[in-house]
Backbone as CSV, one residue per row, in Angstrom:
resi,resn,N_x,N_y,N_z,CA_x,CA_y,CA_z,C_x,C_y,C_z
1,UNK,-14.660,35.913,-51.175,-15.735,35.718,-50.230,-16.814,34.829,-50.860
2,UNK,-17.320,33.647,-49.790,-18.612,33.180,-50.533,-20.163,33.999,-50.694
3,UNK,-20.038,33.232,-51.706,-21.565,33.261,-52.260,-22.879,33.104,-51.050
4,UNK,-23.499,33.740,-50.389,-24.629,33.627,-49.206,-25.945,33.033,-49.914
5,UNK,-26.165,31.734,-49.427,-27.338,31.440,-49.758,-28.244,31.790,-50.590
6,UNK,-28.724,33.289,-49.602,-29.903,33.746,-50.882,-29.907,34.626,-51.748
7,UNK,-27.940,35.182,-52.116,-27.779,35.576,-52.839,-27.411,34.480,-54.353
8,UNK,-27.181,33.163,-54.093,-26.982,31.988,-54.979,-28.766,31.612,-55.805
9,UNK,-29.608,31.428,-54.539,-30.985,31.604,-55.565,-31.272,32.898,-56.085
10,UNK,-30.699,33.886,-55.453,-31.212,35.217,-56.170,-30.653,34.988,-57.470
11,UNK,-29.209,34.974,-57.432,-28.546,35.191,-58.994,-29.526,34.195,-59.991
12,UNK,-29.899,32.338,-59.864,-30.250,31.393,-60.368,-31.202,31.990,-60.772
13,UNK,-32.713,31.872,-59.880,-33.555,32.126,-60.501,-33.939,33.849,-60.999
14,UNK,-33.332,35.325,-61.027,-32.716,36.048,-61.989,-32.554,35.606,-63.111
15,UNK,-31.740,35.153,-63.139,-31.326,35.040,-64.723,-32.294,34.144,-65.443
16,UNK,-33.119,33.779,-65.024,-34.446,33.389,-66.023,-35.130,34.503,-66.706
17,UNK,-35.788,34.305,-67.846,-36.431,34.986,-68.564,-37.539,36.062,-67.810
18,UNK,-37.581,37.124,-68.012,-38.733,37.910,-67.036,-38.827,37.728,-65.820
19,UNK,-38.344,37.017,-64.913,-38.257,36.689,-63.595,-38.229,37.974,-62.896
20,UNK,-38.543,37.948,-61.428,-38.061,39.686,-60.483,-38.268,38.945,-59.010
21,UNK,-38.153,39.620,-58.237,-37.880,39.362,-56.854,-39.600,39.943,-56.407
22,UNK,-39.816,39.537,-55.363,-40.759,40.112,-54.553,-40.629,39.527,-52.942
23,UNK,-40.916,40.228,-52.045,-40.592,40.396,-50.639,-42.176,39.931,-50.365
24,UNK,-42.733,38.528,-49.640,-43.760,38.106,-49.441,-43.667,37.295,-48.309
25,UNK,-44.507,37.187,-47.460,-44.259,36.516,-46.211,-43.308,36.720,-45.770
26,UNK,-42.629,37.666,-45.088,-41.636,37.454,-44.893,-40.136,36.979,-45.396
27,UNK,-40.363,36.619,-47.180,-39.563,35.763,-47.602,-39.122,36.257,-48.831
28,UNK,-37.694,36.352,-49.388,-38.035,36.918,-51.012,-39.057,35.658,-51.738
29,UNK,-39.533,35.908,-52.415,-40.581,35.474,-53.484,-39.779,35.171,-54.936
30,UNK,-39.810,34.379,-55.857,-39.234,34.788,-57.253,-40.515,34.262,-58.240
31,UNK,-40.692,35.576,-59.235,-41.952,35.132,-59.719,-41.428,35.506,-61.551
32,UNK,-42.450,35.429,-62.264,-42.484,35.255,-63.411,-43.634,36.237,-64.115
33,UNK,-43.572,36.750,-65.135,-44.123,37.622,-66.125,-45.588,38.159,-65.457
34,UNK,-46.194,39.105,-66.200,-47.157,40.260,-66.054,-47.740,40.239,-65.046
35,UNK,-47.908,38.973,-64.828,-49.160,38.552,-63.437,-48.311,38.116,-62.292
36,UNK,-46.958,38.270,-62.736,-46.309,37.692,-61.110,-46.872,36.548,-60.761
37,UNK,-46.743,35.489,-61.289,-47.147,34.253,-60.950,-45.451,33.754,-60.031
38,UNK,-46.118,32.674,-59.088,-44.863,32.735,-58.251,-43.979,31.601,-58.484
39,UNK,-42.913,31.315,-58.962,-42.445,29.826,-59.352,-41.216,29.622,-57.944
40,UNK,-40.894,30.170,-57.154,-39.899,29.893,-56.439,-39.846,30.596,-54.857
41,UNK,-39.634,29.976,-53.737,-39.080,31.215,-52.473,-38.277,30.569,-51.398
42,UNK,-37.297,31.139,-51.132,-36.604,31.244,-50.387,-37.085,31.485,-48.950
43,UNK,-36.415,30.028,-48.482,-36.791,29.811,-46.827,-35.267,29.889,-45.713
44,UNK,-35.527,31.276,-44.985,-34.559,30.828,-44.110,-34.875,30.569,-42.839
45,UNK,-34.094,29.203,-42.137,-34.660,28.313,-41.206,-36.449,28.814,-40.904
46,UNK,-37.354,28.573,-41.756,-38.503,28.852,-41.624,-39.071,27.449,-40.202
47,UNK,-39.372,28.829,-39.591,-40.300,28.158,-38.431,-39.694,27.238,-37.828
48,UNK,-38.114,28.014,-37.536,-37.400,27.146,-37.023,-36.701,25.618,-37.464
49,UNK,-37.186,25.855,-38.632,-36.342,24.600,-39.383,-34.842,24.972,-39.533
50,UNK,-33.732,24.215,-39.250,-32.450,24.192,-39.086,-31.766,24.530,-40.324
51,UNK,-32.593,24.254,-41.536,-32.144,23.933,-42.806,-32.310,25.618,-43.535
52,UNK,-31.345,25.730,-44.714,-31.899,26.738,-45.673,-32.308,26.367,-46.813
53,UNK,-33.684,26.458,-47.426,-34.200,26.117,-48.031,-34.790,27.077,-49.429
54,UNK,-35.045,26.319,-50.423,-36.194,26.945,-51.477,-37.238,25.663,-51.678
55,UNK,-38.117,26.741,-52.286,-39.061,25.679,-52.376,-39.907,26.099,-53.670
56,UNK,-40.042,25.111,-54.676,-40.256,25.386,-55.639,-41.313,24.416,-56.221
57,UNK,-41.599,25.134,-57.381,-43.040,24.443,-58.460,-42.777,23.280,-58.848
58,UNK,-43.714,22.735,-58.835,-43.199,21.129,-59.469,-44.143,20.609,-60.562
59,UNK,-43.591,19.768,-61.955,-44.583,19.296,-62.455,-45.574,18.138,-61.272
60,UNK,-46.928,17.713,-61.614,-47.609,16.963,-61.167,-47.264,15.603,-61.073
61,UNK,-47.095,14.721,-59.750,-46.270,13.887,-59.298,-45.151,13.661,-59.191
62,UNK,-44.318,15.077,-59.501,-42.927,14.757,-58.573,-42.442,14.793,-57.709
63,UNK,-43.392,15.770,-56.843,-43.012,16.017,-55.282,-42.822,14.118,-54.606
64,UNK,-43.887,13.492,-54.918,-44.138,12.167,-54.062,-42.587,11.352,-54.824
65,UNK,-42.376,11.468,-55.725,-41.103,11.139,-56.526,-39.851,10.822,-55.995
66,UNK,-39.779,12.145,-56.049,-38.408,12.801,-55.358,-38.412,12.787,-53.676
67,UNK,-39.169,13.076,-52.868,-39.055,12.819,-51.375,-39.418,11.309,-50.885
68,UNK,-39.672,10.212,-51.920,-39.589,9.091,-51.548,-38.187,8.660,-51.982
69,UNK,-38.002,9.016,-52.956,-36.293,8.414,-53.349,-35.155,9.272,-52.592
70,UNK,-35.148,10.713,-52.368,-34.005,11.072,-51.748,-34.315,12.116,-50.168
71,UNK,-35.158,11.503,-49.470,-35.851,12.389,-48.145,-34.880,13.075,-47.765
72,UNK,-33.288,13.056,-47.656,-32.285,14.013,-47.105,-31.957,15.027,-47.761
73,UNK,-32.606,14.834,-49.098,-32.460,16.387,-50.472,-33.785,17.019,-50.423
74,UNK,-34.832,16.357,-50.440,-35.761,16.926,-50.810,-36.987,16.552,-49.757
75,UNK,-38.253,17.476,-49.630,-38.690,17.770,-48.750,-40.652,18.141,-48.999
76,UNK,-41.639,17.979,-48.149,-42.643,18.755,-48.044,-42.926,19.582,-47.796
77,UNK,-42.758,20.673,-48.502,-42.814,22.290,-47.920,-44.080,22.481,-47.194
78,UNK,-44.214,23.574,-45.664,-45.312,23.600,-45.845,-46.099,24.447,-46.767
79,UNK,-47.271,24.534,-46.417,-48.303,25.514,-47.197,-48.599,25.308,-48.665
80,UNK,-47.749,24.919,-49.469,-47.324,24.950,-50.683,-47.129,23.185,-51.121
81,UNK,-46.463,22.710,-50.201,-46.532,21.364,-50.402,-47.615,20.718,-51.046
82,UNK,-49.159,20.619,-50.575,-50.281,20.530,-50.717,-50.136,20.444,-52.264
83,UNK,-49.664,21.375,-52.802,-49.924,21.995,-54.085,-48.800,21.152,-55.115
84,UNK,-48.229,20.479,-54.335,-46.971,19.532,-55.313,-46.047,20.400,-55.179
85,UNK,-45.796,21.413,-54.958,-44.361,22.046,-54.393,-43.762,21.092,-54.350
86,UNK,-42.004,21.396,-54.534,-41.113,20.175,-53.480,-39.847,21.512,-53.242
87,UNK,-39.638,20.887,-51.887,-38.483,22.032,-50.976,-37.132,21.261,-51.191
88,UNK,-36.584,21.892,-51.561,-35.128,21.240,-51.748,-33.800,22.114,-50.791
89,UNK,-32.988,21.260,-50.045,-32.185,21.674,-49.010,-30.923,22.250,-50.058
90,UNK,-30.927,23.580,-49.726,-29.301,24.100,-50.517,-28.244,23.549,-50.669
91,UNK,-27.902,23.100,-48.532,-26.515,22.359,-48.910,-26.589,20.915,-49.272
92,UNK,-27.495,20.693,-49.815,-26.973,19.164,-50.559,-27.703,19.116,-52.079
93,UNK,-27.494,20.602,-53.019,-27.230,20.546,-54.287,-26.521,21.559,-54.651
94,UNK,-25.934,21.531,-56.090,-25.054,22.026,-56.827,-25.803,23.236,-57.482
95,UNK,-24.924,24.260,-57.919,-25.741,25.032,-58.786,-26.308,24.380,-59.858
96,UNK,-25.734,23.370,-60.564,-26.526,23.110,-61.828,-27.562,22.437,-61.412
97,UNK,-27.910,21.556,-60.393,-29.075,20.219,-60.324,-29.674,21.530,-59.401
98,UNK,-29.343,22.679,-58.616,-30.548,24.085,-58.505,-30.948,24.676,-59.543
99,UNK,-30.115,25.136,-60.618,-30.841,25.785,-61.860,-32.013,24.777,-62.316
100,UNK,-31.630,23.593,-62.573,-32.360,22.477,-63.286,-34.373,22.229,-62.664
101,UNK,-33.661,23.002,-61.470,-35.021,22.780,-60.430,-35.693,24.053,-60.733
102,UNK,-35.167,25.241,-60.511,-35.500,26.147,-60.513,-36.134,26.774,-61.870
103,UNK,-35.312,26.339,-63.268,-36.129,25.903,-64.919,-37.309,25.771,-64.848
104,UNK,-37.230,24.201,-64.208,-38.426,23.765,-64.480,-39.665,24.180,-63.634
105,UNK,-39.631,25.108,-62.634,-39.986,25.372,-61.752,-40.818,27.151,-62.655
106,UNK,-40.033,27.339,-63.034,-40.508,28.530,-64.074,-41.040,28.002,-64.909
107,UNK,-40.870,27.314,-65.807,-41.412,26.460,-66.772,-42.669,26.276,-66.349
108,UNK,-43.428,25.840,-65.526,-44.627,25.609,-64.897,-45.150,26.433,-65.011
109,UNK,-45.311,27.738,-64.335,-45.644,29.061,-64.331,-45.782,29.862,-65.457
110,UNK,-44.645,29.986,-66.238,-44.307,31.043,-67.295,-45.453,31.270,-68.426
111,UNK,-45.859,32.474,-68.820,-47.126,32.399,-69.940,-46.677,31.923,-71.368
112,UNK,-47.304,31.552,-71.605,-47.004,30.480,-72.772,-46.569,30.700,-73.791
113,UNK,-47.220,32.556,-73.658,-45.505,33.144,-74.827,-44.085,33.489,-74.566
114,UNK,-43.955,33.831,-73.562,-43.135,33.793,-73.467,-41.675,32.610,-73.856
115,UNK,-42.752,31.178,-73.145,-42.174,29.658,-73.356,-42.056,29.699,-74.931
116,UNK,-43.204,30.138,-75.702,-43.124,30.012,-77.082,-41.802,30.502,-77.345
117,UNK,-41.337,31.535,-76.917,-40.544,32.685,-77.815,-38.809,32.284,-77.354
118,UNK,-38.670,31.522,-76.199,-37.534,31.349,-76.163,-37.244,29.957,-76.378
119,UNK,-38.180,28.932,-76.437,-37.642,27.591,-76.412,-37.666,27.174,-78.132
120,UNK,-36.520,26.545,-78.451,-36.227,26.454,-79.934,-37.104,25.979,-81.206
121,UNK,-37.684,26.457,-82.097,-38.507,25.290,-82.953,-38.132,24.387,-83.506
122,UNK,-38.482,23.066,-83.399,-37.746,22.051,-84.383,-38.044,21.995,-85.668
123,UNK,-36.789,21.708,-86.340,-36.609,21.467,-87.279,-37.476,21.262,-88.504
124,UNK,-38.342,21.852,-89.213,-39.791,21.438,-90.210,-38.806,20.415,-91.198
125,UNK,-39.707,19.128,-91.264,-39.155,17.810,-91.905,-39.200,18.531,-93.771
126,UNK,-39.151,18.077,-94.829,-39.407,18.260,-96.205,-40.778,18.790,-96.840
127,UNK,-41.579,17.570,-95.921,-43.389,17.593,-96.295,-43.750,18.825,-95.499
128,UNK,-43.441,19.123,-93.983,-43.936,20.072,-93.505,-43.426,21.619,-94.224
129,UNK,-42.086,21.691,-94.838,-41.908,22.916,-95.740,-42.697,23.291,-96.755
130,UNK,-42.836,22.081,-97.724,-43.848,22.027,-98.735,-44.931,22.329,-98.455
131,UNK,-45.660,21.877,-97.721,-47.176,22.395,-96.909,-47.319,23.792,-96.785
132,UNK,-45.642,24.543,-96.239,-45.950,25.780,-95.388,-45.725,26.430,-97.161
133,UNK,-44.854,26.240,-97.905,-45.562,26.908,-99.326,-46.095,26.849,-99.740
134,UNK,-47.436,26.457,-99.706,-48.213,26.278,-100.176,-49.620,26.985,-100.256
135,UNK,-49.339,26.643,-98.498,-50.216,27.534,-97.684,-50.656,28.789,-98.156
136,UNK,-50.129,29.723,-98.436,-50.333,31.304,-99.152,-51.551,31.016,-100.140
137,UNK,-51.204,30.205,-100.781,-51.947,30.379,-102.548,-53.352,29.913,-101.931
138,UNK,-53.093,28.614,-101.156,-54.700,28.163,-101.085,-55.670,28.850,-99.981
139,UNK,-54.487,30.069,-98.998,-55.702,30.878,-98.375,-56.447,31.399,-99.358
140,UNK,-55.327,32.731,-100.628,-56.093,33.158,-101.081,-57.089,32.464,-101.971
141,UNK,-56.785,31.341,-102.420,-58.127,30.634,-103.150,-59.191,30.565,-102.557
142,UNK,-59.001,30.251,-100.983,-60.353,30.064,-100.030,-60.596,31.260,-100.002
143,UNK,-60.480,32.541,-99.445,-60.505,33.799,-99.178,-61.803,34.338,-100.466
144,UNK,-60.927,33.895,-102.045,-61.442,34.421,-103.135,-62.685,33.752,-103.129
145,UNK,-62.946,32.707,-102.658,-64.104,31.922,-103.238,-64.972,32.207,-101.816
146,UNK,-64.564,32.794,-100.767,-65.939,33.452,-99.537,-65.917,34.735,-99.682
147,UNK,-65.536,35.871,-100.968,-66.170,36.478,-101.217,-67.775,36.588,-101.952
148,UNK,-68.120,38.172,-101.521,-69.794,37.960,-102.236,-69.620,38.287,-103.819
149,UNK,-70.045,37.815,-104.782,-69.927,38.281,-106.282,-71.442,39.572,-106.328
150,UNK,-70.141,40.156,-107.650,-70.902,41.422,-107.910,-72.140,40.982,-108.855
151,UNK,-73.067,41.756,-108.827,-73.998,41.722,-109.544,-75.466,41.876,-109.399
């Protein structure tokens, strides 16, 4: 049996880090850590639109981006639009170019530790290792020398 629409964004945006569902407007909601900030929601034929839709966070200037280059994928949501949202039509993407949306769409939102804690650190070059040993001895030198002397 297939996969139903808004069980395909449910699973996607799920399996992001801290993510949960919430039932808002009428609509599931998909939001992100402590504060429920909202990165994603699911539109079905909203307000009579023919289409099934999500509509999601966008970095700043991609909405105008993306609905000038592909208007039959992507879309002005309302309400949210305003806000750089961009609505993207289900049946004309793949799960991966939806996850990819839906990422970055959390990515926007997500508190910044969280982003800290799962996205990888690069690589510390030679000089930056050396630095980080170093580091120890010359706190405590600073440390020792903003103490008060006895006497």
């Amino acid at each position: 049996m297939a996969e139903s629409p808004l069980a395909r964004v449910r699973r996607l945006c799920l399996e992001l880090p801290e993510s949960c569902e919430k039932f808002a407007w009428s609509a599931p909601t998909f939001r992100v850590g402590r504060t429920q900030k909202m990165f994603a929601t699911y539109a079905d034929h909203h307000h009579g639109d023919p289409r099934l839709t999500v509509w999601c966070h966008a970095p700043v200037g991609k909405q105008a981006v993306l609905v000038a280059s592909e208007p039959q994928r992507y879309f002005r949501p309302p309400y949210v639009g305003v806000k750089g949202w961009i609505g993207l039509d289900l049946a004309k993407f793949t799960d991966q170019e939806l996850r990819l949306h839906l990422r970055e769409a959390w990515e926007q939102v997500a508190p910044r530790k969280l982003l800290q804690a799962i996205q990888p650190k690069p690589p510390r070059t030679p000089t930056q290792e050396k630095s980080a040993r170093k580091k120890p001895a010359l706190e405590k030198k600073q440390a020792a020398a903003r103490r008060p002397t006895r006497g």
